[in-house]
C-alpha positions as CSV (number, residue, x, y, z in Angstrom):
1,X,67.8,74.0,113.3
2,X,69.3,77.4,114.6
3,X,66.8,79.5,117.1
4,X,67.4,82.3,118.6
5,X,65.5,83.5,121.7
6,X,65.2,86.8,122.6
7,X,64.3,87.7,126.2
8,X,63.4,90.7,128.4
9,X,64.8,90.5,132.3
10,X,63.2,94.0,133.9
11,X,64.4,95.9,130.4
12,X,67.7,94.0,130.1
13,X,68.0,92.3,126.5
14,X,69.0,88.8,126.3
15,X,69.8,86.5,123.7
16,X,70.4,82.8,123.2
17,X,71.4,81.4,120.2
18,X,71.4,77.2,119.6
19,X,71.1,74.4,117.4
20,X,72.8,73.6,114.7
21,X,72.3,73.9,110.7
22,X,72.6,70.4,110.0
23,X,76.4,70.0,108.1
24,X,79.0,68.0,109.2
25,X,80.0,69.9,112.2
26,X,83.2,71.9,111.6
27,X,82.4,72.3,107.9
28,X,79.3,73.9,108.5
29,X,78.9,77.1,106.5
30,X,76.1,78.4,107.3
31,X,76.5,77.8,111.6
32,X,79.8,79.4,110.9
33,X,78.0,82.5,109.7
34,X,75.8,82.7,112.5
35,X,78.4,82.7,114.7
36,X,80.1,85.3,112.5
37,X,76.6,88.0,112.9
38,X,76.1,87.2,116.4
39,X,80.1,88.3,117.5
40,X,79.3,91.6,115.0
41,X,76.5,92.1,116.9
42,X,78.1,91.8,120.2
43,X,80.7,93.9,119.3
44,X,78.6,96.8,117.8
45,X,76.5,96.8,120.7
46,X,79.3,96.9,122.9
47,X,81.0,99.6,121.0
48,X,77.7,101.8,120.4
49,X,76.7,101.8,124.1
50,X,80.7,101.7,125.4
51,X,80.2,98.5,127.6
52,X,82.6,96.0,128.2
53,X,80.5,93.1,129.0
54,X,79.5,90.3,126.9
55,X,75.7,90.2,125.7
């Protein structure tokens, strides 16, 4: 199972994503698409807001 846990540090977002889908790890198309989201995410946020930190 994937979970994702989003928490609130004094107004600062943070998220943590684990787990895994349950393939064979490495052929695992469905982990490989959360991974995919969660980088577009990143890099939207960073790019909307002009930071160049990782989330």
């Amino acid at each position: 199972m994937i979970e994702a846990v989003f928490l609130d540090f004094d107004g600062s977002l943070s998220i943590e994503i684990s787990g895994h889908a349950g393939g064979n790890k490495g052929h695992d198309l469905v982990c490989a698409g959360v991974s995919s989201v969660v980088q577009m995410f990143e890099i939207g946020i960073n790019g909307v807001l002009n930071l160049k930190k990782k989330l």
